[in-house]
N, CA, C and O atoms as a Tripos MOL2 file, in Angstrom:
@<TRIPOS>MOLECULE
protein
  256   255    64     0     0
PROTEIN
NO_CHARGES

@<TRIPOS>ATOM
      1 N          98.0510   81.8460   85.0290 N.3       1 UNK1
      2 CA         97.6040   82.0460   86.3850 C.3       1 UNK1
      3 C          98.6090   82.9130   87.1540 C.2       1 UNK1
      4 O          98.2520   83.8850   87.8200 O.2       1 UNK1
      5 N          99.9060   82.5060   87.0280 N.am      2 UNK2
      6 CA        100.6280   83.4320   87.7580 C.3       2 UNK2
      7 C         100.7010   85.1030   87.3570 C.2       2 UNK2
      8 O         100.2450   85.9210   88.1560 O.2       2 UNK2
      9 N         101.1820   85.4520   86.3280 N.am      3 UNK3
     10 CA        100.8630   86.5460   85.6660 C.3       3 UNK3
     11 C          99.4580   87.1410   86.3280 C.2       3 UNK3
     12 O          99.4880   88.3450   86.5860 O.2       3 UNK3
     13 N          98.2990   86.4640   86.6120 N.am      4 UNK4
     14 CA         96.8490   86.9240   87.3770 C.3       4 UNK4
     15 C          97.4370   87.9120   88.4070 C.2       4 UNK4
     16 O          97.3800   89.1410   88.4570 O.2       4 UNK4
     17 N          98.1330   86.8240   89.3710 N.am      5 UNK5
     18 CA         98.3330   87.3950   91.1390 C.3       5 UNK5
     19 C          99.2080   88.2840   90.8420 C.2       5 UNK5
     20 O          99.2370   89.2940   91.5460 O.2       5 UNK5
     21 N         100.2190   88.1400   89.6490 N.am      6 UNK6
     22 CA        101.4340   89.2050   89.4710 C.3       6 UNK6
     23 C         100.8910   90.5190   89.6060 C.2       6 UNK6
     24 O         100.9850   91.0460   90.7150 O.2       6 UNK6
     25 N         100.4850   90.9750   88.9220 N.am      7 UNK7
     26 CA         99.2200   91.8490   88.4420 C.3       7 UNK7
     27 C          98.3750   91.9950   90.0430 C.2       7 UNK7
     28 O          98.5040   92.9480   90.8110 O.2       7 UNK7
     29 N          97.7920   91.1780   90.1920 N.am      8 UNK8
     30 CA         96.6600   91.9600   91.6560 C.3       8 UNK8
     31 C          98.4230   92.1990   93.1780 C.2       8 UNK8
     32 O          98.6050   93.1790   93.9010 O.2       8 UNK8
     33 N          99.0500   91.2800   93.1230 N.am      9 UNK9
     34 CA        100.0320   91.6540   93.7140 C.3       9 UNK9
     35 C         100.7250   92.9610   93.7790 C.2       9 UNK9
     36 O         100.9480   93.6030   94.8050 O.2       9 UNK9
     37 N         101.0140   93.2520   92.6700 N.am     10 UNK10
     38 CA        101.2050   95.2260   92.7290 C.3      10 UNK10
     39 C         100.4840   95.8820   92.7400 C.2      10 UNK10
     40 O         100.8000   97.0710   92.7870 O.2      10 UNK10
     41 N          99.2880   95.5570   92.7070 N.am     11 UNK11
     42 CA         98.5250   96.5840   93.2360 C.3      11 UNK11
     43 C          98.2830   96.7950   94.3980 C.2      11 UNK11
     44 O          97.6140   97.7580   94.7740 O.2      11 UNK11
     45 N          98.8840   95.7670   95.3020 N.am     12 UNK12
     46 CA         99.2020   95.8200   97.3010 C.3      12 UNK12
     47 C          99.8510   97.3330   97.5700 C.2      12 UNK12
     48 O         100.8670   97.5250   96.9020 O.2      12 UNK12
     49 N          99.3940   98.5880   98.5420 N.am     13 UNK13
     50 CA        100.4900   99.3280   99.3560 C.3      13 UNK13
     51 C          99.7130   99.5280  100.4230 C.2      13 UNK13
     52 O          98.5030   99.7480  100.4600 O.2      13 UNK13
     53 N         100.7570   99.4050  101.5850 N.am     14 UNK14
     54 CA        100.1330   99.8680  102.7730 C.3      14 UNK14
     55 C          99.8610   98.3500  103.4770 C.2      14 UNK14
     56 O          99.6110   98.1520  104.6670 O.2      14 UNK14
     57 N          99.9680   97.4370  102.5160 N.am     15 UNK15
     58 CA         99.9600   96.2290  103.7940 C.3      15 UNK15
     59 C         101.1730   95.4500  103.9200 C.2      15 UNK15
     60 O         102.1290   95.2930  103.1600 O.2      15 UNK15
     61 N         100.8070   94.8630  105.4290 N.am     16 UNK16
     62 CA        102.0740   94.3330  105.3850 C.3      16 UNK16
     63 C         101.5950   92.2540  105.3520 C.2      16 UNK16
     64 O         100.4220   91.8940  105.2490 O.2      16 UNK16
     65 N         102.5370   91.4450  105.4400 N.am     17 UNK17
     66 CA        102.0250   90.3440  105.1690 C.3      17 UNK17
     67 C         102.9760   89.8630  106.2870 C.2      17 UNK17
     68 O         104.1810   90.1100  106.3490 O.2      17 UNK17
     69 N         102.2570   89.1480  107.1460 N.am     18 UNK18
     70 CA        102.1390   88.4450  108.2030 C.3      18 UNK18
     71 C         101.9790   87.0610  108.3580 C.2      18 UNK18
     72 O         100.9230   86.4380  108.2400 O.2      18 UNK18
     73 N         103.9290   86.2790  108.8320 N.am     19 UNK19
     74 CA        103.7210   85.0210  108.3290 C.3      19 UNK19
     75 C         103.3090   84.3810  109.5120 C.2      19 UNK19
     76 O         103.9920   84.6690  110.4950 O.2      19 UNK19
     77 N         102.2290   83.4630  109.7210 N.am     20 UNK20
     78 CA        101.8170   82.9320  110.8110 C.3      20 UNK20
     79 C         102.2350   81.7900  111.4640 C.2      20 UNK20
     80 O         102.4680   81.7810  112.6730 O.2      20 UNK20
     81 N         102.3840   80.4890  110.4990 N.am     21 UNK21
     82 CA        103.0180   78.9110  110.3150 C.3      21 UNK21
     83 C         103.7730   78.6920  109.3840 C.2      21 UNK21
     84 O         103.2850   79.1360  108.3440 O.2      21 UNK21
     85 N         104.8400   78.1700  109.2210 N.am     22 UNK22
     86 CA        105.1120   77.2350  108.0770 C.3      22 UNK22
     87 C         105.3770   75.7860  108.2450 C.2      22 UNK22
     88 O         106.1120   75.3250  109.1180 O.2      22 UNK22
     89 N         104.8440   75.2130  107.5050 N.am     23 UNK23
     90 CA        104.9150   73.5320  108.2700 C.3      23 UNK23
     91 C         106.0530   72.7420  106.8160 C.2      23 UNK23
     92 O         106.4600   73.3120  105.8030 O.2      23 UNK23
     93 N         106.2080   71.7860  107.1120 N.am     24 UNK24
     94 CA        107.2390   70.9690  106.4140 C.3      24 UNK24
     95 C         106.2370   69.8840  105.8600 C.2      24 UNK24
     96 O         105.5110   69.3210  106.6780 O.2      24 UNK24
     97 N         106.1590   69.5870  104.6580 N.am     25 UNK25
     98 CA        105.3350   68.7660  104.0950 C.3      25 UNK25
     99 C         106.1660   67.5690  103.8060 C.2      25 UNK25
    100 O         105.8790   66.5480  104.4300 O.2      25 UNK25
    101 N         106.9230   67.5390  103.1550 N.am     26 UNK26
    102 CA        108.2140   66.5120  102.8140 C.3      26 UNK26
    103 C         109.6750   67.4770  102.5580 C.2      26 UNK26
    104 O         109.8860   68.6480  102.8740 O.2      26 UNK26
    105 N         110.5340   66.5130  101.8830 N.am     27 UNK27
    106 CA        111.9590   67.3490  102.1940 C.3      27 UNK27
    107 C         111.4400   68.2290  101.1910 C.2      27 UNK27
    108 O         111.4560   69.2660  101.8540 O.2      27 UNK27
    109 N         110.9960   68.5640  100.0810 N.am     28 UNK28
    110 CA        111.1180   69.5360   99.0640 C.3      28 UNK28
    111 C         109.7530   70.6270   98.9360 C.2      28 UNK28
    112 O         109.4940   71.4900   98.0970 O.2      28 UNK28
    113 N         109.0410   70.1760  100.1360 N.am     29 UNK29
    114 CA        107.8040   70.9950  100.0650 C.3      29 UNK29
    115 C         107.4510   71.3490  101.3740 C.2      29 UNK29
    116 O         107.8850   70.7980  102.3850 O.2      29 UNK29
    117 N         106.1410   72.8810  101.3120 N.am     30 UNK30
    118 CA        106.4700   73.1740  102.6760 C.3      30 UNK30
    119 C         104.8540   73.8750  102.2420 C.2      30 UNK30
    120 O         104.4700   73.9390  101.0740 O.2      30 UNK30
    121 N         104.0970   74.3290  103.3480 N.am     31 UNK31
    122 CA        102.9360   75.5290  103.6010 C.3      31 UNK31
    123 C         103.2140   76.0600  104.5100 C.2      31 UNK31
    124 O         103.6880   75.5710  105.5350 O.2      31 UNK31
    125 N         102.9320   77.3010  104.2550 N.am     32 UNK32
    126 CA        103.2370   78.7940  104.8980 C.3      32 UNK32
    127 C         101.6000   79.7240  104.9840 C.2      32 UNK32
    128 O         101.4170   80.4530  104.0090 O.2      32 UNK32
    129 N         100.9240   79.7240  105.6240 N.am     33 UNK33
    130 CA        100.3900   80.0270  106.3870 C.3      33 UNK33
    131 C          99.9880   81.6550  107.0120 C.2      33 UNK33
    132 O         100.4130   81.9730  108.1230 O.2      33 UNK33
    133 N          99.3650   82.3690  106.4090 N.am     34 UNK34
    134 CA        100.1170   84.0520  106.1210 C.3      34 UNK34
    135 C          98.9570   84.5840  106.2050 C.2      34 UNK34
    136 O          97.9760   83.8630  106.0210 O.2      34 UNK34
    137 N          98.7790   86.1070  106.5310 N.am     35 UNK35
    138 CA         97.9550   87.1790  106.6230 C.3      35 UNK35
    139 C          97.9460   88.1320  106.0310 C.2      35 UNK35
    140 O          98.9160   88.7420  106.4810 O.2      35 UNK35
    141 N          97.3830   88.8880  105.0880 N.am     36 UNK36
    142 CA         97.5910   89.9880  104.4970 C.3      36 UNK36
    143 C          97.3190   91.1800  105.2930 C.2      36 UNK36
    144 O          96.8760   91.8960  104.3950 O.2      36 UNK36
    145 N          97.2850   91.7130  106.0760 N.am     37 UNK37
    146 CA         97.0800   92.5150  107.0990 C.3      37 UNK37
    147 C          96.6440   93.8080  105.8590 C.2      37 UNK37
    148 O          97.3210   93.8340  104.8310 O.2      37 UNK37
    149 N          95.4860   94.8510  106.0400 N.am     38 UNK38
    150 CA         95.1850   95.5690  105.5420 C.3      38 UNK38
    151 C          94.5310   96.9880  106.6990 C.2      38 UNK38
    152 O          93.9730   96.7870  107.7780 O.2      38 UNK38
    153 N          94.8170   98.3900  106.0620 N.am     39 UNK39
    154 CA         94.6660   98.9550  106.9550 C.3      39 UNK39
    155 C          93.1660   99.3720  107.2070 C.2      39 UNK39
    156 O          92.6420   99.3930  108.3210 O.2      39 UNK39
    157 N          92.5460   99.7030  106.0180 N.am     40 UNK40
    158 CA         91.3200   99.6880  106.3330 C.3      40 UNK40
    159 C          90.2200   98.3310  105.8550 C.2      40 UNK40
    160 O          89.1000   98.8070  105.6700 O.2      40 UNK40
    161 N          90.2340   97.0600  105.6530 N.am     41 UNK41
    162 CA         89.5150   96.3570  105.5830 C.3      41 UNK41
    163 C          89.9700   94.6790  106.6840 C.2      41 UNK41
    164 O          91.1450   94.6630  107.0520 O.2      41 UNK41
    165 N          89.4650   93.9630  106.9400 N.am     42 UNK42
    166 CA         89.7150   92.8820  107.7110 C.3      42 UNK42
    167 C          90.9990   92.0550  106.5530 C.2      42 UNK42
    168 O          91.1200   92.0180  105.3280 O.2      42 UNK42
    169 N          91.5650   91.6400  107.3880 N.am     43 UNK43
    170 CA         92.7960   90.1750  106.6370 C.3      43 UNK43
    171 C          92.2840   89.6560  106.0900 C.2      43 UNK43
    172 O          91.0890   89.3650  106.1280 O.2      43 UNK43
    173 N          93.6250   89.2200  104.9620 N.am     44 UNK44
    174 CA         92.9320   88.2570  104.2020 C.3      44 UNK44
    175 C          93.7830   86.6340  104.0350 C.2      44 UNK44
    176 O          94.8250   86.6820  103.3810 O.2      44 UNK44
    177 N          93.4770   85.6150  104.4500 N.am     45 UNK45
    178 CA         94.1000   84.6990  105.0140 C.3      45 UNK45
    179 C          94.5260   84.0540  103.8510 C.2      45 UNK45
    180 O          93.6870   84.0170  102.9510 O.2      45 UNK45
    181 N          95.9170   83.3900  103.5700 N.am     46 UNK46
    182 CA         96.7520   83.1770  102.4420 C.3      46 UNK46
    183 C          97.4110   82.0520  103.0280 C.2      46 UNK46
    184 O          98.0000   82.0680  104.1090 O.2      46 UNK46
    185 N          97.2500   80.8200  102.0600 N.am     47 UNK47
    186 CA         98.0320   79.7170  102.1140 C.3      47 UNK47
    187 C          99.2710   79.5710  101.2420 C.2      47 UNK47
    188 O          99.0080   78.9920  100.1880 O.2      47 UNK47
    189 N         100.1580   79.8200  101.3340 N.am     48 UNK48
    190 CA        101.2430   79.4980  100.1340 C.3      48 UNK48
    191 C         102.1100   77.9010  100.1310 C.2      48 UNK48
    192 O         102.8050   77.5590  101.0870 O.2      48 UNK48
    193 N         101.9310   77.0960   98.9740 N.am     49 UNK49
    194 CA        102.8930   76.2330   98.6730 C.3      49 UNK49
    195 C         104.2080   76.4620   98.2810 C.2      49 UNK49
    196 O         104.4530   77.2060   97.3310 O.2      49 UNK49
    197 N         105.1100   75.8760   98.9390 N.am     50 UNK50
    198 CA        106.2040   76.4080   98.4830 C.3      50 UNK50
    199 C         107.0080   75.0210   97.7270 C.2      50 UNK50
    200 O         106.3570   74.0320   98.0620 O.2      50 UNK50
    201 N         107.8760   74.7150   97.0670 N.am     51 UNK51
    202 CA        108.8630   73.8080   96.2470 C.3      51 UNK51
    203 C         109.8450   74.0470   96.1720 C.2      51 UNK51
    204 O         110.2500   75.0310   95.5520 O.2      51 UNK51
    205 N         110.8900   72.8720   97.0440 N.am     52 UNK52
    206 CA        112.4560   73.5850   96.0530 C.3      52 UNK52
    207 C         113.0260   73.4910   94.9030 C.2      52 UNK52
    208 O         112.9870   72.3750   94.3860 O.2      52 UNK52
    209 N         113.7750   74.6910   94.0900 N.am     53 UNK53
    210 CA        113.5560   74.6720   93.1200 C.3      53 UNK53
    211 C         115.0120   74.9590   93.0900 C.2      53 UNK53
    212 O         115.0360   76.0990   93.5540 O.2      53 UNK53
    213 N         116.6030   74.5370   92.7540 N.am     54 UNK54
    214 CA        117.6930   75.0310   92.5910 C.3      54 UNK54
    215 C         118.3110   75.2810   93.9350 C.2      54 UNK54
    216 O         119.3770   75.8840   93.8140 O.2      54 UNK54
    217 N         118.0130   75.0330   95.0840 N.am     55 UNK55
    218 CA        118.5850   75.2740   95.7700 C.3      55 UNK55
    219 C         117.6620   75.9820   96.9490 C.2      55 UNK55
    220 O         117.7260   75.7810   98.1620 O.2      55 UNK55
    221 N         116.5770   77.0840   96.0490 N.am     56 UNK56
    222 CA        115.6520   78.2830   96.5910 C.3      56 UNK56
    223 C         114.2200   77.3840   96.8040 C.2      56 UNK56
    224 O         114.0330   76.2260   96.4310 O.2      56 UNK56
    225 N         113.2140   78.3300   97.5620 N.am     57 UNK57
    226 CA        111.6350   77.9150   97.3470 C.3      57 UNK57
    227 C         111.0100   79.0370   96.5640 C.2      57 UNK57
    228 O         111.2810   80.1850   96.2090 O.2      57 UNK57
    229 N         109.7880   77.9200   96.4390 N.am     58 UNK58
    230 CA        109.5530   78.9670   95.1080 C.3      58 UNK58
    231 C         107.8290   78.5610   95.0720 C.2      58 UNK58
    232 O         107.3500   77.4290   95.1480 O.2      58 UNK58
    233 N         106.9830   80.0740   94.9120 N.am     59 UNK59
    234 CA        105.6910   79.6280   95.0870 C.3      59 UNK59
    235 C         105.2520   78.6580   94.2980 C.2      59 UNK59
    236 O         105.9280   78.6180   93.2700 O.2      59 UNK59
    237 N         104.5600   77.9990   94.3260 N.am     60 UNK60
    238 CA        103.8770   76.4880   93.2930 C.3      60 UNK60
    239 C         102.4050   76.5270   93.7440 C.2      60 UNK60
    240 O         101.7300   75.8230   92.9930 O.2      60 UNK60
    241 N         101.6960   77.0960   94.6890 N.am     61 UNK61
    242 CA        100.3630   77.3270   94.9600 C.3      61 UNK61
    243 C         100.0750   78.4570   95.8020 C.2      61 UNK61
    244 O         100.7870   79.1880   96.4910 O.2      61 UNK61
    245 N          98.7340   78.3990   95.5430 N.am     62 UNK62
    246 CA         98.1450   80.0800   96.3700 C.3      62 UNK62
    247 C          96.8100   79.4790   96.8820 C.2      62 UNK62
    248 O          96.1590   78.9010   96.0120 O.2      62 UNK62
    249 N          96.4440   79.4970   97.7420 N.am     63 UNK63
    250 CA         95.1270   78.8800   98.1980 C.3      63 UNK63
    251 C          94.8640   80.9200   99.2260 C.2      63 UNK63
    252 O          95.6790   81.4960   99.9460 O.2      63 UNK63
    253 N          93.5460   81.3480   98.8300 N.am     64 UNK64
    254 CA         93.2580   82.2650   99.1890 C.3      64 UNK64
    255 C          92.1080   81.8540   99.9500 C.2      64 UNK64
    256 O          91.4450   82.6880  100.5660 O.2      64 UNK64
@<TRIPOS>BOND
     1     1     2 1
     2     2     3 1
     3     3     4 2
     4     3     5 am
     5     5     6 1
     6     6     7 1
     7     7     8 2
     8     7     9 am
     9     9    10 1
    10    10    11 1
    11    11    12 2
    12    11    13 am
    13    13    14 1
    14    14    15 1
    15    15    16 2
    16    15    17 am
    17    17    18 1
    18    18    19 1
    19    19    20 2
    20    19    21 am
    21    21    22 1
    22    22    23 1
    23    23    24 2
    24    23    25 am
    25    25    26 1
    26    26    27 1
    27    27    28 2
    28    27    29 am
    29    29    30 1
    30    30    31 1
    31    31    32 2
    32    31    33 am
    33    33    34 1
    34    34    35 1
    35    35    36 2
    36    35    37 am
    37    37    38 1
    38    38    39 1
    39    39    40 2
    40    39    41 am
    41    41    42 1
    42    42    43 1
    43    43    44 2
    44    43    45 am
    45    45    46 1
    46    46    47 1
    47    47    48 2
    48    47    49 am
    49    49    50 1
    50    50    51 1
    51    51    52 2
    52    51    53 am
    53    53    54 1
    54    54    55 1
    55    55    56 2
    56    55    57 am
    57    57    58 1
    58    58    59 1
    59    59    60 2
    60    59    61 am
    61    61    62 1
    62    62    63 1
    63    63    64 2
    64    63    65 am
    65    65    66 1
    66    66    67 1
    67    67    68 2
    68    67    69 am
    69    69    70 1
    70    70    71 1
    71    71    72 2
    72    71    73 am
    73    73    74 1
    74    74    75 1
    75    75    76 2
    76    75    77 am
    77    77    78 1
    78    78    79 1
    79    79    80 2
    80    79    81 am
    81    81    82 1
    82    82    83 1
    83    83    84 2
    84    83    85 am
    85    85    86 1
    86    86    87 1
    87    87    88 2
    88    87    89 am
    89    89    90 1
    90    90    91 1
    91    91    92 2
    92    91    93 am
    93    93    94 1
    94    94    95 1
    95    95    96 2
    96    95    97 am
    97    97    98 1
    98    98    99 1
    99    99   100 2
   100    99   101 am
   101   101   102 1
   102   102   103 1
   103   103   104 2
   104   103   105 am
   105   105   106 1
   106   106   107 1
   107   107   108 2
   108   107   109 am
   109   109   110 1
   110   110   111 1
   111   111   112 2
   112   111   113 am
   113   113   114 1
   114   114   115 1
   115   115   116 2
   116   115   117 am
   117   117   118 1
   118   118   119 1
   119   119   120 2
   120   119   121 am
   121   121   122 1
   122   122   123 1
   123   123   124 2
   124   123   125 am
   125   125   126 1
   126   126   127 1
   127   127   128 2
   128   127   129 am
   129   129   130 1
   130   130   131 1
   131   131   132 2
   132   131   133 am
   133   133   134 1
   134   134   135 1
   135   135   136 2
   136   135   137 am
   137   137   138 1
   138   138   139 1
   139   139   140 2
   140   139   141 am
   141   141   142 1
   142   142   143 1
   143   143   144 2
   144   143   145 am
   145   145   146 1
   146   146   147 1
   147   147   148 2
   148   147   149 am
   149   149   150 1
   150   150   151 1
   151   151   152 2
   152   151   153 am
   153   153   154 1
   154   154   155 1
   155   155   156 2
   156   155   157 am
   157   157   158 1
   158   158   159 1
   159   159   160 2
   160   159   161 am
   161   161   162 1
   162   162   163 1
   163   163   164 2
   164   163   165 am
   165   165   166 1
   166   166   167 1
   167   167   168 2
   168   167   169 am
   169   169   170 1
   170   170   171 1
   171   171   172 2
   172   171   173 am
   173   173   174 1
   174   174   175 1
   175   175   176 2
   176   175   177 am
   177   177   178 1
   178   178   179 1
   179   179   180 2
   180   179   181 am
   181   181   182 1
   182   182   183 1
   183   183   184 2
   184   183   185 am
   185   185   186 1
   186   186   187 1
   187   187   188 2
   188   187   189 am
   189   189   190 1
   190   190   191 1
   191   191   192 2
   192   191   193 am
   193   193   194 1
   194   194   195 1
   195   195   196 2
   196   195   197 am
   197   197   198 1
   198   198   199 1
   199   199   200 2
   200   199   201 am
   201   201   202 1
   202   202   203 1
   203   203   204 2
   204   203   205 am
   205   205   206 1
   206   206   207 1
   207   207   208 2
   208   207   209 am
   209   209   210 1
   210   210   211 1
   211   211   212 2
   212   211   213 am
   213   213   214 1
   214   214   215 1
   215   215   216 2
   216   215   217 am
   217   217   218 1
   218   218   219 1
   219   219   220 2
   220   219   221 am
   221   221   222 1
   222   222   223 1
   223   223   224 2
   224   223   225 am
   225   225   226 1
   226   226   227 1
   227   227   228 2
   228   227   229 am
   229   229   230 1
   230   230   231 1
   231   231   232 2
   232   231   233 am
   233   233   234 1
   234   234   235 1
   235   235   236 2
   236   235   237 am
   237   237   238 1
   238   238   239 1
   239   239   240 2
   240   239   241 am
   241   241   242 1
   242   242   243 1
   243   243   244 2
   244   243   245 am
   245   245   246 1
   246   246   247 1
   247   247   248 2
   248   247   249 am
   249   249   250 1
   250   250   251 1
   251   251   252 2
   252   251   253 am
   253   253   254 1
   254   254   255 1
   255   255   256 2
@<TRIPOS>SUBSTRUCTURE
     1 UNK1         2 RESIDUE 1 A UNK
     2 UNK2         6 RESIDUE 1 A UNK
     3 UNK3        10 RESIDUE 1 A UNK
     4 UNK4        14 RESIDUE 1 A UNK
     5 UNK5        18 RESIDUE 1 A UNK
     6 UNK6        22 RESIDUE 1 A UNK
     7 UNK7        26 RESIDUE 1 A UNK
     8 UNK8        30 RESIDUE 1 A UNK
     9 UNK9        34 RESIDUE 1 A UNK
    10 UNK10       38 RESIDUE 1 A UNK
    11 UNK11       42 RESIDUE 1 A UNK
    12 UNK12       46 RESIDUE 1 A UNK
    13 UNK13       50 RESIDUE 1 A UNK
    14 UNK14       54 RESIDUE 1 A UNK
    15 UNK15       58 RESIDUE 1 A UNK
    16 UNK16       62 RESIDUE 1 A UNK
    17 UNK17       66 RESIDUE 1 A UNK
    18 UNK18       70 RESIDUE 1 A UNK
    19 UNK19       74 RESIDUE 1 A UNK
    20 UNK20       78 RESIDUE 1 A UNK
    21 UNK21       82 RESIDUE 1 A UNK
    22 UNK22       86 RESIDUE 1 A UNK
    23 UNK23       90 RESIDUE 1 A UNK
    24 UNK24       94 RESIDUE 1 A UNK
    25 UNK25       98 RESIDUE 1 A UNK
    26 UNK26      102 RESIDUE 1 A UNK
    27 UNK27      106 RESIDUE 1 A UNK
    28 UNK28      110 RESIDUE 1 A UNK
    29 UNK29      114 RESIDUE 1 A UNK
    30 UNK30      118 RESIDUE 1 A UNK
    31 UNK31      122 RESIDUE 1 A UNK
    32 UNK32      126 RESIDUE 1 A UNK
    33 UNK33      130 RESIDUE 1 A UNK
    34 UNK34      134 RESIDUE 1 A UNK
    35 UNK35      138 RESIDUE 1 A UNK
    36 UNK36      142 RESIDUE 1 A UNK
    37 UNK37      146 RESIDUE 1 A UNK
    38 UNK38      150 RESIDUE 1 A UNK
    39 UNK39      154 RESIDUE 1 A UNK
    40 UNK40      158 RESIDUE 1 A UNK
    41 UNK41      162 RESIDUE 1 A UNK
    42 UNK42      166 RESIDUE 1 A UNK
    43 UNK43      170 RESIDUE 1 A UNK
    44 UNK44      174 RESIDUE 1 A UNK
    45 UNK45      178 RESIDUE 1 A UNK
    46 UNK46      182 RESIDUE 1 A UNK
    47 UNK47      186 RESIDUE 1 A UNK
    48 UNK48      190 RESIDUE 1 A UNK
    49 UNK49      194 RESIDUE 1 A UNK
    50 UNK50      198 RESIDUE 1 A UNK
    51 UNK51      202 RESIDUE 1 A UNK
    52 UNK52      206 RESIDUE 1 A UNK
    53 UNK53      210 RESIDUE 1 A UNK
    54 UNK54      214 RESIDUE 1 A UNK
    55 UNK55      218 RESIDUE 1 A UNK
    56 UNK56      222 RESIDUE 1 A UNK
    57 UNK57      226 RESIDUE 1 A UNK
    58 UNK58      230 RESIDUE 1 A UNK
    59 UNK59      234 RESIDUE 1 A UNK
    60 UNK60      238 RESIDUE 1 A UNK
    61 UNK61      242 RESIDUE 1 A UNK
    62 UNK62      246 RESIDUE 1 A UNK
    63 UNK63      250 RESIDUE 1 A UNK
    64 UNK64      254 RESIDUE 1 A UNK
C-alpha cells in the first residue's frame, strides 16, 4: 500500500499541501487534517495518521 501513494505522490507538481488541524489522539498518535491545494482542479481533502516512531512521526494512515 505504501509503495501505491509513493508512486501517485511523485507524480504531485504545482501543488502545494495545506495543513489545516492537527489534533492529539493520545501521547503517541495524532490526525492532521490537510488540503491538497491544486491549480487547476478543486482540493483534495487528506486525513493523515501520524505515530511515534523513534523519537519522529511517521505516516501510519491516509484517509482520502
Amino acid at each position: 500500500m505504501v509503495a501505491a501513494y509513493v508512486d501517485r505522490f511523485a507524480e504531485y507538481t504545482g501543488e502545494t499541501l495545506q495543513v489545516r488541524k492537527a489534533t492529539t489522539i493520545d501521547e503517541s498518535h495524532a490526525s492532521v487534517l490537510a488540503q491538497i491545494l491544486r491549480p487547476t482542479a478543486p482540493p483534495v481533502n487528506v486525513d493523515w495518521r501520524v505515530g511515534a516512531a523513534g523519537g519522529n512521526y511517521k505516516v501510519v494512515d491516509v484517509v482520502v
